[in-house]
C-alpha positions in Angstrom: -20.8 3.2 -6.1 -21.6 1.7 -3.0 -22.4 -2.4 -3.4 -23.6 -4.9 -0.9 -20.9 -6.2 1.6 -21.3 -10.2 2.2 -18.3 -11.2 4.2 -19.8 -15.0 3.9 -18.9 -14.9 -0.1 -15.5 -13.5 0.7 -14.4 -14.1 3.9 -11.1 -12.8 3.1 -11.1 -10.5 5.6 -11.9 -12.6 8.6 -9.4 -15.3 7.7 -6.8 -12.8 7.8 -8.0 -11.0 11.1 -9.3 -14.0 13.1 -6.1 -15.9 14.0 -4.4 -12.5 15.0 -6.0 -13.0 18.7 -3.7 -16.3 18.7 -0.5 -14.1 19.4 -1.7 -14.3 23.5 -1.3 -18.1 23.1 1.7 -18.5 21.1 3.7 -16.3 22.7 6.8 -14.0 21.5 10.2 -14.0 20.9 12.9 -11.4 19.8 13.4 -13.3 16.5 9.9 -13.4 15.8 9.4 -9.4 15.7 12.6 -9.3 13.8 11.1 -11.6 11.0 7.4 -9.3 11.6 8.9 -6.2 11.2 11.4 -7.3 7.7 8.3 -8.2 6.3 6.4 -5.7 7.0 8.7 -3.6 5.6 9.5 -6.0 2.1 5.6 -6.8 1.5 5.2 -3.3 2.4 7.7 -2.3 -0.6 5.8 -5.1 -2.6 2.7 -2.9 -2.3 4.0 0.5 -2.4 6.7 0.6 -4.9 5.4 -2.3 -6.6 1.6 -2.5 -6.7 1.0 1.1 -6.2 3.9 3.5 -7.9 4.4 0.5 -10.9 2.0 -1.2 -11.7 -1.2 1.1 -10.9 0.9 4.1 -12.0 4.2 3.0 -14.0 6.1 6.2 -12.4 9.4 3.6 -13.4 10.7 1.6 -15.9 12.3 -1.9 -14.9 12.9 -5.1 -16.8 10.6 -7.8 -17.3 12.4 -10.0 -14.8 12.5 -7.5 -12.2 8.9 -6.4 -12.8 7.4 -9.8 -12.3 9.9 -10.2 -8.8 7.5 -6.9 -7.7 4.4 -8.4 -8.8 4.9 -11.9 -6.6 6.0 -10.1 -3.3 2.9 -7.6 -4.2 1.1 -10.4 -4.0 2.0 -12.4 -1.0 0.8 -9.3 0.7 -2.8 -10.6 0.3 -3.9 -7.8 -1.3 -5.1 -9.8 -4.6 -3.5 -9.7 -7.9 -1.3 -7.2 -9.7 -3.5 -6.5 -12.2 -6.7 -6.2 -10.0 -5.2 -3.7 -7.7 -3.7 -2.0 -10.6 -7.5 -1.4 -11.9 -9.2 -0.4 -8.9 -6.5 2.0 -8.4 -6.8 3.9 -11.5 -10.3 3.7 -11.0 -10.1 5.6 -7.7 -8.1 8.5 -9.5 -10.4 8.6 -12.5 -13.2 8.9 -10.1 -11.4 10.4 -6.6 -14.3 11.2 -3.9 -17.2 11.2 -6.4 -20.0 8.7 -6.3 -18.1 6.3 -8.8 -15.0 6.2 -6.5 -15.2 2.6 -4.9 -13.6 4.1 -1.8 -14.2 7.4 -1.1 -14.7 8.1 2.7 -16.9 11.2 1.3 -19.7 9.0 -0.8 -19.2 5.8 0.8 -18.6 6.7 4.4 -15.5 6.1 6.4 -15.7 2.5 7.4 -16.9 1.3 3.8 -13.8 3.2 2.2 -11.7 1.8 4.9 -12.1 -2.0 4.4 -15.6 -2.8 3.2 -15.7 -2.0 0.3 -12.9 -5.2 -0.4 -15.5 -7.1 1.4 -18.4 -6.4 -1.8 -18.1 -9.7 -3.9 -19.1 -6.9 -6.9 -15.4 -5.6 -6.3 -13.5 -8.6 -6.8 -13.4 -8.9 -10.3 -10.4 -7.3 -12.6 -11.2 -4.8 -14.9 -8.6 -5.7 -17.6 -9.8 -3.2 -19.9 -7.9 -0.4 -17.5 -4.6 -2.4 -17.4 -3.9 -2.6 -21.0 0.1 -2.4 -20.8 -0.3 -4.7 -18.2 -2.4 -7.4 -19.4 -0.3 -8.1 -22.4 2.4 -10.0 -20.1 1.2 -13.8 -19.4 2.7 -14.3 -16.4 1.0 -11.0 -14.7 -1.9 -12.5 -16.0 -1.3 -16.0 -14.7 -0.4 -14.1 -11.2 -3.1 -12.4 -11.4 -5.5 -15.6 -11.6 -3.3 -17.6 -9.2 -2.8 -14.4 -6.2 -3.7 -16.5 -2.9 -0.2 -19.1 -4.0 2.8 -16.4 -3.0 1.1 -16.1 0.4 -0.1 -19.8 1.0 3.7 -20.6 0.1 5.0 -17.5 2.4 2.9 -19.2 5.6 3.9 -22.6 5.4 7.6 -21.9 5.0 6.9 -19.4 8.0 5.8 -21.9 10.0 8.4 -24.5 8.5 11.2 -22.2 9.3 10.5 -21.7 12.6 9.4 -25.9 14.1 13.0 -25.7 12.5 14.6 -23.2 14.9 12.5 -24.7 17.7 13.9 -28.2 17.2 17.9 -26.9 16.2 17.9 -23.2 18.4 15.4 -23.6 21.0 17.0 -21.4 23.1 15.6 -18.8 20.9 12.1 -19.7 22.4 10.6 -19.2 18.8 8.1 -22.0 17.5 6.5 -22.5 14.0 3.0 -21.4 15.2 5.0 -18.3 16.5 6.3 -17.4 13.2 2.9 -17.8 11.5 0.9 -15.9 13.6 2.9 -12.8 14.2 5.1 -13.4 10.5 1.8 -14.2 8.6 -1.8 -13.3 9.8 -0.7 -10.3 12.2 1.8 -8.9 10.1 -0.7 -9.3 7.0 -3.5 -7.2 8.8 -1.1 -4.5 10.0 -0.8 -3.8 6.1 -3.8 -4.2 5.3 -4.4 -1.1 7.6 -1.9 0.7 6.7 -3.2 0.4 3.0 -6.8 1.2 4.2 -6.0 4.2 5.8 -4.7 5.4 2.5 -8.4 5.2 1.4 -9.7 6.4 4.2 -7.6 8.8 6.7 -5.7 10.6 4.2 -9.1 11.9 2.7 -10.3 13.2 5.6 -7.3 14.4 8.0 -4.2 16.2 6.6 -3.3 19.1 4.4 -3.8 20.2 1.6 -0.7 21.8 -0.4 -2.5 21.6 -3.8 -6.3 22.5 -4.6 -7.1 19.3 -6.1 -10.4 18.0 -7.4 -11.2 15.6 -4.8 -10.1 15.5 -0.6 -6.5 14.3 -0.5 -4.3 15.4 1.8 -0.6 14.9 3.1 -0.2 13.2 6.8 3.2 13.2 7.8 2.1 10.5 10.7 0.2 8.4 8.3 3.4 8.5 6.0 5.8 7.2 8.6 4.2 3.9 8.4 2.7 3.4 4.9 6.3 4.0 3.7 6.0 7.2 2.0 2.4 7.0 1.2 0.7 9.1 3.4 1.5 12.4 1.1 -1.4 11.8 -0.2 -2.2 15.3 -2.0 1.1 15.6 -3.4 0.4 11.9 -5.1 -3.3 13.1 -6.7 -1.8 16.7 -7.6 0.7 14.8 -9.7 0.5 10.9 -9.9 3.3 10.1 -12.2 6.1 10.9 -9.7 7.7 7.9 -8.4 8.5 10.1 -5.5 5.7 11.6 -3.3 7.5 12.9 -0.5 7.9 16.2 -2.8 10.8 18.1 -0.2 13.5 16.3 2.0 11.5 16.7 5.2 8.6 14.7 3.7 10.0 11.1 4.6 9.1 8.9 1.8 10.6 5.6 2.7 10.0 4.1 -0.6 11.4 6.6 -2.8 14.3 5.8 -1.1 14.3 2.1 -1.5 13.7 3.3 -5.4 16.8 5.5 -5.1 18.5 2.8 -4.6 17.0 0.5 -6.9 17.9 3.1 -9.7 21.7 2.8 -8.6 22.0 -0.7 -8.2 20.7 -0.1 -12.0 17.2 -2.6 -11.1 15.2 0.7 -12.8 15.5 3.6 -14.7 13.1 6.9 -15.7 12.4 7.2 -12.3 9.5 10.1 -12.4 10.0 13.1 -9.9 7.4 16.5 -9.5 8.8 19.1 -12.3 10.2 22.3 -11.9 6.3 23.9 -12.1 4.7 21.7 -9.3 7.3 23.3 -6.7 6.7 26.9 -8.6 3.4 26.4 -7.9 3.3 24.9 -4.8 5.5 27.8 -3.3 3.0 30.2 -4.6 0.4 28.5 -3.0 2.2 28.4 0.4 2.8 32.2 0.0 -0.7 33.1 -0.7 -1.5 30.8 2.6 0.5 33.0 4.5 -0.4 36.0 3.4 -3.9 34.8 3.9 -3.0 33.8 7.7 -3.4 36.9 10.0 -1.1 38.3 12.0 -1.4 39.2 15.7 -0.9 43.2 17.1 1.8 43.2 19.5 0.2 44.5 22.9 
């Protein structure tokens, strides 16, 4: 259901965006898009592995330890707690592109399913009720109550770190107000869109392997930089896989980081699609081609 966007009661969104612009005053180095891209990629992984294919959809088993190390670099993403994530999340598949579905670019409209729908001050509170095997931990709980400390703690040792390379390596030309803005508030909106767009994009553009009940597609393009997410179909046909890159050509970056998780021995029962989603998937892909007509030679 659509509710009432009031940026001024959770102006979230234009703390985050608003100091972006700063990156024509601070200036770049080489060391500061080093340190924007590794975490783009590890809050990324935060989100993805952590948030998304864990917590919202426990496609993995890990240990207790190990499960709260997801949960705080899931949350110095700025993408609220663990727990509130989790529960709009299952809420979206319980509801996919209907009228109840907080973000559907098909009832809500693209730019409400894109970002303003976090902007609502009805959609910030957590919905324990759907997180029952999560809730009964105290420190997701706790995490959940205290989100906004991982990232508060992530800026200022940004910006620690780098008056400390500009006083000891300033031939590196990096400053503290360097590492903030492009380490911090850039690199934080860049996934915020690229978890947006999962809302958004991959309900509208794509294709559509499996005849699903709502509009989810695959997006190879959109999948590069989510990590893996943009399979977007293949993830609503069949949640519980940890993988959603379903065939080696479908780059899934974070089943790989997973893969090697499982080695390393940090988890276990990682879920993968069974036997009968490829069966039926290459069924479907035959009928498609059957269905696809073929030109006369002249």
């Amino acid at each position: 259901m659509k509710s009432k966007i009031d940026l001024l009661r959770n102006p979230g969104l234009i703390i985050m965006h608003a100091p972006c612009v700063l990156i024509f005053w601070v200036g770049v180095s080489r060391l500061t898009l080093v340190v924007c891209a590794v975490l783009y990629l590890v809050r990324g992984i935060g989100i993805t592995a952590g948030y998304h294919r864990y917590f919202a959809h426990r496609s993995y088993k890990t240990s207790r330890a190990f499960q709260f190390v997801l949960a705080v670099v899931g949350t110095s993403a700025v993408q609220q707690g663990p727990l509130w994530w989790a529960a709009h999340h299952r809420a979206h598949h319980k509801y996919s592109d209907t009228d109840r579905d907080v973000h559907s670019p098909i009832t809500q409209g693209f730019w409400y399913a894109h970002m303003g729908w976090i902007a609502s001050p009805a959609n910030q509170r957590t919905d324990y009720k759907s997180v029952p095997d999560l809730v009964k931990f105290p420190e997701l709980r706790l995490l959940n109550k205290f989100h906004l400390l991982p990232p508060v703690l992530l800026a200022l040792g940004l910006w620690v770190a780098g008056a400390l390379v500009e006083r000891y390596r300033p031939q590196l030309g990096t400053t503290g107000a360097q590492l903030l803005v492009w380490g911090f508030f850039f690199n934080t909106v860049l996934l915020y869109h690229s978890t947006f767009a999962i809302n958004s994009l991959t309900h509208l553009f794509g294709r559509r392997r499996f005849p699903t009940k709502d509009e989810s597609r695959n997006s190879f393009l959109i999948a590069l930089f989510t990590l893996g997410e943009g399979w977007h179909n293949n993830h609503h046909h069949f949640p519980a896989s940890a993988r959603q890159g379903f065939y080696w050509w479908e780059i899934d970056f974070t089943h790989y980081v997973l893969s090697v998780w499982k080695w390393l021995g940090l988890v276990w029962d990682v879920q993968s699609p069974p036997e009968r989603v490829y069966r039926q998937a290459a069924l479907l892909d035959a009928a498609a081609r059957a269905a696809t007509p073929t030109r006369e030679p002249s």
